[in-house]
Every structure is written in C-alpha cells, then in structure tokens.
N, CA and C atoms as a LAMMPS dump frame, in Angstrom:
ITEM: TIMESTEP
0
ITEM: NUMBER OF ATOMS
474
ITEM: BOX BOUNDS ff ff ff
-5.0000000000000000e+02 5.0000000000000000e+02
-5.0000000000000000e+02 5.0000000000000000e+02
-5.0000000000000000e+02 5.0000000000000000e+02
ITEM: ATOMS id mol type element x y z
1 1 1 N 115.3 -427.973 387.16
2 1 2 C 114.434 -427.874 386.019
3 1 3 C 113.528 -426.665 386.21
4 2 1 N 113.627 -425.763 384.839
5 2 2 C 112.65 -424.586 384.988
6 2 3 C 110.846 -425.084 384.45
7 3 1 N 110.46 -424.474 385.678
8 3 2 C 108.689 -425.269 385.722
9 3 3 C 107.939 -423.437 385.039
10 4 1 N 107.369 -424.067 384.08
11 4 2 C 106.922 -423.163 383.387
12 4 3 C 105.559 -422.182 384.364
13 5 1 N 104.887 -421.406 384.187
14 5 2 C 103.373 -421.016 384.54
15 5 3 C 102.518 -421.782 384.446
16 6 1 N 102.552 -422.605 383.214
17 6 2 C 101.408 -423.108 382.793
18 6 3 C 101.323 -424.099 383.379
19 7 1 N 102.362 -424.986 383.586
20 7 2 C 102.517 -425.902 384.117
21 7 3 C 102.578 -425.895 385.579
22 8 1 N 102.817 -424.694 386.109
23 8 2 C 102.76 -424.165 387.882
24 8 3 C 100.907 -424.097 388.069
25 9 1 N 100.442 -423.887 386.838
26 9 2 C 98.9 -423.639 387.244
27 9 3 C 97.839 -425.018 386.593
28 10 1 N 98.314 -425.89 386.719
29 10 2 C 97.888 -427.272 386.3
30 10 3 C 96.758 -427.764 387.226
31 11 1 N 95.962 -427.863 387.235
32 11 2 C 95.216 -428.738 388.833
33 11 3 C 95.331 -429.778 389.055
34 12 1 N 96.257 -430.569 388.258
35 12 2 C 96.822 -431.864 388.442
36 12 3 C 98.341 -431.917 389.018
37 13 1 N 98.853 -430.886 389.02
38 13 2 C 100.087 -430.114 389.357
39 13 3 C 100.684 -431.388 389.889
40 14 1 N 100.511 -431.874 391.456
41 14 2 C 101.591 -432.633 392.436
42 14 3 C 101.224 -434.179 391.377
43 15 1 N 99.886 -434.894 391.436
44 15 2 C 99.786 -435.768 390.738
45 15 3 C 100.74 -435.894 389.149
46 16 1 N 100.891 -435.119 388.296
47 16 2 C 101.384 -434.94 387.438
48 16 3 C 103.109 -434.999 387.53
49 17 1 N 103.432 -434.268 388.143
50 17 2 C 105.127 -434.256 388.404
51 17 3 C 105.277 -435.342 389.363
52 18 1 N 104.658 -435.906 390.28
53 18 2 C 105.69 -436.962 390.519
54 18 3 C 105.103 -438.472 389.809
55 19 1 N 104.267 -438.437 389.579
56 19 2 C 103.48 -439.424 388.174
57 19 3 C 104.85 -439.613 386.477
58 20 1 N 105.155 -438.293 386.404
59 20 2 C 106.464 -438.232 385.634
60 20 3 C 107.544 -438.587 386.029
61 21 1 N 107.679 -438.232 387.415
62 21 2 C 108.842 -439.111 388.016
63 21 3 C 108.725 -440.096 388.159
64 22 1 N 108.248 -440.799 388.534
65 22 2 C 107.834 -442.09 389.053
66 22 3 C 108.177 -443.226 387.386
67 23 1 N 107.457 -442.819 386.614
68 23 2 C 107.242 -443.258 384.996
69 23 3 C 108.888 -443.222 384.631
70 24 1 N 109.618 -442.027 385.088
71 24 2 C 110.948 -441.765 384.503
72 24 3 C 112.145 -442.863 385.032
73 25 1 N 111.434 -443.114 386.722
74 25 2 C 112.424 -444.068 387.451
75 25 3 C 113.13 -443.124 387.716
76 26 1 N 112.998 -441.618 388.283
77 26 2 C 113.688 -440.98 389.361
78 26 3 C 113.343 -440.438 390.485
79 27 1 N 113.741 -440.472 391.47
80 27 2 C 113.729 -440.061 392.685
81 27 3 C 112.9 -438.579 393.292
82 28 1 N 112.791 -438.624 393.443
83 28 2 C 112.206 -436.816 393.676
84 28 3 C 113.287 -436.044 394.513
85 29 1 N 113.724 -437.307 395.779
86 29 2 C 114.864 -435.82 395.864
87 29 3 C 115.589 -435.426 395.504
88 30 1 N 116.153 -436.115 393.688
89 30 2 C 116.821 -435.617 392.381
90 30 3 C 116.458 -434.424 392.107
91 31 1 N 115.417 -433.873 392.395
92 31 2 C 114.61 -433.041 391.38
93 31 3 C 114.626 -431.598 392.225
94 32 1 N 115.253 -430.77 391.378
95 32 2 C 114.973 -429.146 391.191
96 32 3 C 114.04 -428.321 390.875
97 33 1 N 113.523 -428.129 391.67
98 33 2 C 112.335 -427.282 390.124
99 33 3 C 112.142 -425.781 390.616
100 34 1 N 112.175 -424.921 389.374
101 34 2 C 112.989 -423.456 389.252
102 34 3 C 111.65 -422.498 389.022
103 35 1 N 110.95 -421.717 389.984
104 35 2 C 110.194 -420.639 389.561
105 35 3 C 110.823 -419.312 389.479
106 36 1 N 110.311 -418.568 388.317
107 36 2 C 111.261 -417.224 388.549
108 36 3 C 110.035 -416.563 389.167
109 37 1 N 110.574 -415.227 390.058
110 37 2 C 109.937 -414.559 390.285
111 37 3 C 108.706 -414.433 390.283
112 38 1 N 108.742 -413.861 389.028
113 38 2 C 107.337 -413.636 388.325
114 38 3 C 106.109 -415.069 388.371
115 39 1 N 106.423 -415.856 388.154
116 39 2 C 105.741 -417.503 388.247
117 39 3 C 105.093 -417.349 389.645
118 40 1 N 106.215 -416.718 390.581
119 40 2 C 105.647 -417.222 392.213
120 40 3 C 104.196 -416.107 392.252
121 41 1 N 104.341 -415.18 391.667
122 41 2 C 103.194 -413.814 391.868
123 41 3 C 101.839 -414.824 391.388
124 42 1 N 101.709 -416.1 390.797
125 42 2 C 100.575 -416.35 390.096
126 42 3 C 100.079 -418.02 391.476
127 43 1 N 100.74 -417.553 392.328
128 43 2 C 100.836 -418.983 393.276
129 43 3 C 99.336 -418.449 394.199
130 44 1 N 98.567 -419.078 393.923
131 44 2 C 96.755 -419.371 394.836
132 44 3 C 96.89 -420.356 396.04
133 45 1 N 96.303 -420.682 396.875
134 45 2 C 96.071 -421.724 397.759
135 45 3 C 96.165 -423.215 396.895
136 46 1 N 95.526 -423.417 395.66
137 46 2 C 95.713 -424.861 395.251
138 46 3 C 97.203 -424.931 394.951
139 47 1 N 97.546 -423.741 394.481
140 47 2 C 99.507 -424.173 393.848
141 47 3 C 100.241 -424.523 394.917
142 48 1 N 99.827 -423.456 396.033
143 48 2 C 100.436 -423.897 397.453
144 48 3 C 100.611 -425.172 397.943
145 49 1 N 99.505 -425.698 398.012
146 49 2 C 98.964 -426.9 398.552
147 49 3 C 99.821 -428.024 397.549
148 50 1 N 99.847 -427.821 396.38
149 50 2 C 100.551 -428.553 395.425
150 50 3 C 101.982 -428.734 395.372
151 51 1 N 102.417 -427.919 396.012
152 51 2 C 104.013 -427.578 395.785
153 51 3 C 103.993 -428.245 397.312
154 52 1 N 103.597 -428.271 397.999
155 52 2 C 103.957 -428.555 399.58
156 52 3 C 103.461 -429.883 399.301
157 53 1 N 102.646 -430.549 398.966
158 53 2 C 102.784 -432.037 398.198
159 53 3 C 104.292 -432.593 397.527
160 54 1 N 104.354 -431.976 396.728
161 54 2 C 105.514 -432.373 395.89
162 54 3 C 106.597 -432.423 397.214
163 55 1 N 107.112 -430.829 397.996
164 55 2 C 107.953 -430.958 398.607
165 55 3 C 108.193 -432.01 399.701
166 56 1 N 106.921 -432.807 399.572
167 56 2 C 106.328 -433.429 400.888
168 56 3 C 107.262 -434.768 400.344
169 57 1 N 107.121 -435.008 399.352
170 57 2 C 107.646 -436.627 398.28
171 57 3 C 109.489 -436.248 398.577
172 58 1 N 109.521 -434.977 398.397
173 58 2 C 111.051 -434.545 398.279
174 58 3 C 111.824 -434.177 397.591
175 59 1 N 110.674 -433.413 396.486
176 59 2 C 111.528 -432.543 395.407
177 59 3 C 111.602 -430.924 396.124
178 60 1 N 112.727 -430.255 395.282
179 60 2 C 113.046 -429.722 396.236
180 60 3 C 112.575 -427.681 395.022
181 61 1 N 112.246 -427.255 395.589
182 61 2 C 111.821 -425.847 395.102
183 61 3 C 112.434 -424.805 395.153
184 62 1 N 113.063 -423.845 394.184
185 62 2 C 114.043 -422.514 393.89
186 62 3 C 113.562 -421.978 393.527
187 63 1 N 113.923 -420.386 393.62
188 63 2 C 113.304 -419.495 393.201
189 63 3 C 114.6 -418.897 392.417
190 64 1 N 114.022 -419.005 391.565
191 64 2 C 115.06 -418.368 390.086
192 64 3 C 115.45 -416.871 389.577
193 65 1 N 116.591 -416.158 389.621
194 65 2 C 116.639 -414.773 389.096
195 65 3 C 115.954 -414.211 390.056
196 66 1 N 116.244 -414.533 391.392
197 66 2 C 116.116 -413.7 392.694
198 66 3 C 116.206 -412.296 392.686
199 67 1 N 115.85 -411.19 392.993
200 67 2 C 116.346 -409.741 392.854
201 67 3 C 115.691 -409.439 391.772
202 68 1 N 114.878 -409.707 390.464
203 68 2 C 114.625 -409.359 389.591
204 68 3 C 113.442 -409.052 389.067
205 69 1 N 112.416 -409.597 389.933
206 69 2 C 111.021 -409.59 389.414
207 69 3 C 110.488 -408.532 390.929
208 70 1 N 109.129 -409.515 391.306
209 70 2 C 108.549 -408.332 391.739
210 70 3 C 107.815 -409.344 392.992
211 71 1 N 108.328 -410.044 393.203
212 71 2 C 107.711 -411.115 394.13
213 71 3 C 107.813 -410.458 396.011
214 72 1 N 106.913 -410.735 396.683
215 72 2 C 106.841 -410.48 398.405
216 72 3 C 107.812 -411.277 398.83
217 73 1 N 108.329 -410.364 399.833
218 73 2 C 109.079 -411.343 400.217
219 73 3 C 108.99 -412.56 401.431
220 74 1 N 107.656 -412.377 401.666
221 74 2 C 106.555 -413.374 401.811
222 74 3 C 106.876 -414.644 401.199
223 75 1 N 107.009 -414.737 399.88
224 75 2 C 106.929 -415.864 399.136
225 75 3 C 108.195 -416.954 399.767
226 76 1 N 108.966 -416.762 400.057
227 76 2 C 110.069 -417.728 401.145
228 76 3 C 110.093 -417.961 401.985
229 77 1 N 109.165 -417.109 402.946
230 77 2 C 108.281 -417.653 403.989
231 77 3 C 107.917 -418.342 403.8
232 78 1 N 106.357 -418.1 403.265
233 78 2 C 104.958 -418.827 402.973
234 78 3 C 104.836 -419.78 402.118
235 79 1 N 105.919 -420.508 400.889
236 79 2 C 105.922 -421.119 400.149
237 79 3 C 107.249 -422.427 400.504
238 80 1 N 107.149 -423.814 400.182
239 80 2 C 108.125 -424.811 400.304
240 80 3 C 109.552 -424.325 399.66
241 81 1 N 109.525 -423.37 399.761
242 81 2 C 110.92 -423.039 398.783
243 81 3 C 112.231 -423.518 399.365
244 82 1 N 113.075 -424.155 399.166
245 82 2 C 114.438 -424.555 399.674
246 82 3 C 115.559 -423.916 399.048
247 83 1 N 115.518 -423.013 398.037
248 83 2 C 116.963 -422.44 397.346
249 83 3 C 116.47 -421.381 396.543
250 84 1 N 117.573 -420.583 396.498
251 84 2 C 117.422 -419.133 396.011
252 84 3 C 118.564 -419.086 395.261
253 85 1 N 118.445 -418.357 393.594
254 85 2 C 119.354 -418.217 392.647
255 85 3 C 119.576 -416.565 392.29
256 86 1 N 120.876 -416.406 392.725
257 86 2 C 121.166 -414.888 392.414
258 86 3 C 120.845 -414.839 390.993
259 87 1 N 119.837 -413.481 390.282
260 87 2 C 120.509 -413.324 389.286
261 87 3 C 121.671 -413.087 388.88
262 88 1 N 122.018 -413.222 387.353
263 88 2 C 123.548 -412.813 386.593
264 88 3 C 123.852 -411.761 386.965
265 89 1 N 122.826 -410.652 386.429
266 89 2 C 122.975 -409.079 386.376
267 89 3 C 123.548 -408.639 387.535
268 90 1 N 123.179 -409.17 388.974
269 90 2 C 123.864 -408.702 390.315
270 90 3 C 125.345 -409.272 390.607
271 91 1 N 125.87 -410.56 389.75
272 91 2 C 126.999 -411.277 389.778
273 91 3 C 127.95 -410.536 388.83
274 92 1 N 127.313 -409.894 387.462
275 92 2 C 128.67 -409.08 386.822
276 92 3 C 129.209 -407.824 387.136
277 93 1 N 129.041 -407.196 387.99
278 93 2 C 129.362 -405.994 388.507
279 93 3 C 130.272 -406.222 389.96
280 94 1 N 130.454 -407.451 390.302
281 94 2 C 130.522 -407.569 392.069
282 94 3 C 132.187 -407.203 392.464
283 95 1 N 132.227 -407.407 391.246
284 95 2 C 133.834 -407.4 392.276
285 95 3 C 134.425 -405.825 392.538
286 96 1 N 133.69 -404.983 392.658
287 96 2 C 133.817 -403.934 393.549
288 96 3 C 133.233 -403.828 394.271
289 97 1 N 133.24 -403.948 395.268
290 97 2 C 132.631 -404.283 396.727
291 97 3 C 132.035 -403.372 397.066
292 98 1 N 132.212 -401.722 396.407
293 98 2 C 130.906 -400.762 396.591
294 98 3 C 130.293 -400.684 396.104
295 99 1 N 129.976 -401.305 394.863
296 99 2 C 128.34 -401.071 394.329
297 99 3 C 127.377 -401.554 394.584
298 100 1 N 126.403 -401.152 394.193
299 100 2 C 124.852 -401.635 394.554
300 100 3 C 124.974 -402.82 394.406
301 101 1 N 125.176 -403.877 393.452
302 101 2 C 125.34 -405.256 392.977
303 101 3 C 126.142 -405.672 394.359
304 102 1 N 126.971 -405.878 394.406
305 102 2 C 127.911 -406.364 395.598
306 102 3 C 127.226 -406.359 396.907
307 103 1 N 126.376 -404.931 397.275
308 103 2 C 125.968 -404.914 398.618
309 103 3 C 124.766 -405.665 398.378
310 104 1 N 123.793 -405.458 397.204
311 104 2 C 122.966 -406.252 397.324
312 104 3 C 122.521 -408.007 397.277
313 105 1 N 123.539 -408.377 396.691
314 105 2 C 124.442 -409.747 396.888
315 105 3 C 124.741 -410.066 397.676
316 106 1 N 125.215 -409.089 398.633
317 106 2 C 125.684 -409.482 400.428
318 106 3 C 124.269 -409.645 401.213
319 107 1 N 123.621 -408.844 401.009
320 107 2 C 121.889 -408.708 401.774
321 107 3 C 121.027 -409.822 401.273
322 108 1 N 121.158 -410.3 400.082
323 108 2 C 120.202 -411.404 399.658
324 108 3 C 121.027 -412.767 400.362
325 109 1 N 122.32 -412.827 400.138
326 109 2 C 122.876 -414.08 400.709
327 109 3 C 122.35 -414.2 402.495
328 110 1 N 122.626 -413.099 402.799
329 110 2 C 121.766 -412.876 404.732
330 110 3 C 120.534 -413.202 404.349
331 111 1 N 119.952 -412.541 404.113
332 111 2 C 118.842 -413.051 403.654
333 111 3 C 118.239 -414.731 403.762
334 112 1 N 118.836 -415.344 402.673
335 112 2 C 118.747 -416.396 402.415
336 112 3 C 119.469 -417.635 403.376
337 113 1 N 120.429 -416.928 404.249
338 113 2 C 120.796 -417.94 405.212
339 113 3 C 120.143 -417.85 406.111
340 114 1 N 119.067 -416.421 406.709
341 114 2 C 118.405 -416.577 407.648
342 114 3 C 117.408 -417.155 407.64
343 115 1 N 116.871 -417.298 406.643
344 115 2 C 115.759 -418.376 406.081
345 115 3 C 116.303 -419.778 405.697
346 116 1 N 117.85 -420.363 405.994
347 116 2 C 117.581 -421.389 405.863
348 116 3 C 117.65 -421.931 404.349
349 117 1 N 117.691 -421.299 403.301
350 117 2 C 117.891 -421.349 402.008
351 117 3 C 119.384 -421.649 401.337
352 118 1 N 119.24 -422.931 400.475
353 118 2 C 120.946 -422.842 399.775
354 118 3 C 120.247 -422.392 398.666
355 119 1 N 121.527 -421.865 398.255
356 119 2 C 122.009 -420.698 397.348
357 119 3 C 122.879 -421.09 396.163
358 120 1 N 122.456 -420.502 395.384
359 120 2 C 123.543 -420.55 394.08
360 120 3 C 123.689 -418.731 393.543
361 121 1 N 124.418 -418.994 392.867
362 121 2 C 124.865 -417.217 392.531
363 121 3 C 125.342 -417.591 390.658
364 122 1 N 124.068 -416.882 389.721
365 122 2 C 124.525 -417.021 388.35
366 122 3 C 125.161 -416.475 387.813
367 123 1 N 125.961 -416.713 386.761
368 123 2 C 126.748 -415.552 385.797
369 123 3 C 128.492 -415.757 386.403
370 124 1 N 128.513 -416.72 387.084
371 124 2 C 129.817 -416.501 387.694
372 124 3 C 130.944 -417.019 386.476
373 125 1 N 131.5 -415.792 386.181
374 125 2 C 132.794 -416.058 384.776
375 125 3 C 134.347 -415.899 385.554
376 126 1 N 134.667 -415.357 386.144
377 126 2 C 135.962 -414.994 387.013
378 126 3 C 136.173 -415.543 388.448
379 127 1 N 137.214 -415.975 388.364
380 127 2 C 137.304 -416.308 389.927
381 127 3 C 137.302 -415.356 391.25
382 128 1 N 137.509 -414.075 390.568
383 128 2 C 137.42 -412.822 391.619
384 128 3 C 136.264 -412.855 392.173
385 129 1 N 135.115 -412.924 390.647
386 129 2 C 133.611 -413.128 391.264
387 129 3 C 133.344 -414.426 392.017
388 130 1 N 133.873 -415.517 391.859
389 130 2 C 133.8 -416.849 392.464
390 130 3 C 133.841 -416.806 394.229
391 131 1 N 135.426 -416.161 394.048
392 131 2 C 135.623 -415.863 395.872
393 131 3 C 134.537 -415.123 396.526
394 132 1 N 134.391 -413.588 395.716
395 132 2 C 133.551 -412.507 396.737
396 132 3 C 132.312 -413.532 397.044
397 133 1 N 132.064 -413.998 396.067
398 133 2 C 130.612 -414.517 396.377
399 133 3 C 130.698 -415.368 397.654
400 134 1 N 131.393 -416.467 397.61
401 134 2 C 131.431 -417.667 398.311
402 134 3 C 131.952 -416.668 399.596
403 135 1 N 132.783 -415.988 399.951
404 135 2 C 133.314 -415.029 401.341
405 135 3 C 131.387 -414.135 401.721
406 136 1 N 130.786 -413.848 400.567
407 136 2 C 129.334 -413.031 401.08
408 136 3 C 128.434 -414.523 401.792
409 137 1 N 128.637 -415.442 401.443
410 137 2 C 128.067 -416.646 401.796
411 137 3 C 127.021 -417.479 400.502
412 138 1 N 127.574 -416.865 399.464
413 138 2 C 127.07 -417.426 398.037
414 138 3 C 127.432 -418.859 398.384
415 139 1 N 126.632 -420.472 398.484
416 139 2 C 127.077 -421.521 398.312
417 139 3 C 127.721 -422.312 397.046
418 140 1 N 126.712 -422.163 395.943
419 140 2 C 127.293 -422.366 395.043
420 140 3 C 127.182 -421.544 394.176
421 141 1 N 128.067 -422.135 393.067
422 141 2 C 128.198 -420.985 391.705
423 141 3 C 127.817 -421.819 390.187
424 142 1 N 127.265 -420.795 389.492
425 142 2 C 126.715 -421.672 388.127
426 142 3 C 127.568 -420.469 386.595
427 143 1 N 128.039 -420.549 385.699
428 143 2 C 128.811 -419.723 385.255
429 143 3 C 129.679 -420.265 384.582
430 144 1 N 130.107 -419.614 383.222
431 144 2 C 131.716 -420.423 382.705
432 144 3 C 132.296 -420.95 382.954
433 145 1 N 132.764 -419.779 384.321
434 145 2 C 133.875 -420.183 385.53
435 145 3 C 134.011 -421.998 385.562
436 146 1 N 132.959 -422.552 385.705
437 146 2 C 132.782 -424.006 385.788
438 146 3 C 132.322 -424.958 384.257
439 147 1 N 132.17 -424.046 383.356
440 147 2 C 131.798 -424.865 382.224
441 147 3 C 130.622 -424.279 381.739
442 148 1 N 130.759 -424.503 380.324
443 148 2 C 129.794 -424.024 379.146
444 148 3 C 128.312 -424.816 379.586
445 149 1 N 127.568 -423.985 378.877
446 149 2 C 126.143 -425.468 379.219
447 149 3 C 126.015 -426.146 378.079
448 150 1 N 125.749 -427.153 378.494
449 150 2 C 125.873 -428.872 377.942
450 150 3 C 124.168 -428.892 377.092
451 151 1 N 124.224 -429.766 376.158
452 151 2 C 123.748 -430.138 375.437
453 151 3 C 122.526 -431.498 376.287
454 152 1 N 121.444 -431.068 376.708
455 152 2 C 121.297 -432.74 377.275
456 152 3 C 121.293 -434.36 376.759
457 153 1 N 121.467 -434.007 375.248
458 153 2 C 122.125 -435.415 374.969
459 153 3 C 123.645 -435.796 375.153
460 154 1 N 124.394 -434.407 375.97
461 154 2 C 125.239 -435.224 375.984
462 154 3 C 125.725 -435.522 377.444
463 155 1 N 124.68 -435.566 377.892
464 155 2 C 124.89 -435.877 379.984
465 155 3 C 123.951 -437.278 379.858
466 156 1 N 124.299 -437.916 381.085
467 156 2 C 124.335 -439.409 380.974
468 156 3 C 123.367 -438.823 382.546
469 157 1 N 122.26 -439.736 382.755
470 157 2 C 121.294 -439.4 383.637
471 157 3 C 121.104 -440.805 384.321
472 158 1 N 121.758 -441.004 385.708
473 158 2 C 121.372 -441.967 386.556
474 158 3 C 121.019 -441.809 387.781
C-alpha cells in the first residue's frame, strides 16, 4: 500500500495504522507500505520513531521508484525499510546489458542485497526483461509479464 506524505506526517502516524489494522482484522505482517523517494526526504525523528513502531508490530516498509527521486542513501540505513522497488523507467531499456539502465539495475540490486533488502523490479512486460533481472538478483517482478492490475473489488482479501 502506497502511504501518502500526509499521512507519513500524521503525529498519530504508528497509533493510527495499526488502530486501522487492528479495526480491519489484519495482521500487520500482511502489510506493505510504499514511500517513494521523495516522501522519505520529509522523514524527522517523530516519523522515524513512528515507522520503527509500526515495523516493531510487523508491517513491513518499501521504498518505491528507487533510482528516481533524490533521497540519501542514508535513508536504508537509517530508516526500518525492508524492500526496495526498481523503478519502470530502469526495467524498459534492460535487455541490453550495456546501457546505463541495465548496469544501473545491476548496482541497485548489490546494493540492496548488501543491505539485506527484498526487491521487486517494476515495468516487467517481457520475459527477456524477467530473466536479466532475476540473473542481476531482481527477486521479484511486478509488470504485465504477470498480469494487468486488478480492480480491488475484484480481489477477495483474507
């Protein structure tokens, strides 16, 4: 689930999201929750403290459209983060293994395994792109390749 700003800068933040969970009757370690980039640049000591609450219950924290914004790379250090999402833009170019996209796809996946981070890789439409990724150490893939996106009335939630 993508967690908005506004909602990243709540002072009720950890109380609030798992108060919703809890009300919903789901689990927390169900739960995804997606900052892009840009979201993490607005993270203070209380968001910190808030998110390391939440992660504490066992929801679990991504950082969304990786490569794209303008974030330290500090922030995967210093923050509960557990998963990192390639952007698209670095996934449609890859399957030539010399371009910038490809190498930089290879460096974020190192990256992200040296930290301990699972991974997803977006935009994946071809299986050419499917393999390179998963051979760079892309874990999973989100993309056509696997299906259109769904409607949420029509997914069944247990």
């Amino acid at each position: 689930m993508n967690l908005t700003v506004a909602s990243l800068s709540r002072p009720d933040l950890a109380d609030w999201l798992l108060g919703e969970l809890d009300a919903a009757g789901i689990s927390p370690g169900r739960l995804h929750l997606e900052l892009t980039e840009t979201s993490v640049l607005r993270v203070d000591a209380d968001v910190t403290s808030a998110m390391e609450e939440v992660a504490a219950a066992g929801v679990r924290w991504w950082v969304d459209d990786f490569g794209t914004g303008y974030s330290s790379i500090s922030h995967p250090r210093d923050l509960p983060i557990t998963g990192m999402k390639l952007d698209r833009s670095f996934t449609a170019g890859i399957t030539d293994r010399t371009t910038r996209n490809a190498r930089l796809a290879l460096g974020l996946a190192g990256l992200a395994a040296g930290l301990g981070l699972d991974t997803i890789a977006e935009g994946v439409e071809t299986p050419q792109q499917a393999q390179l990724l998963a051979e760079q150490g892309w874990q999973m893939g989100q993309g056509l390749l696997f299906g259109a996106a769904a409607d949420v009335s029509a997914l069944e939630l247990a």
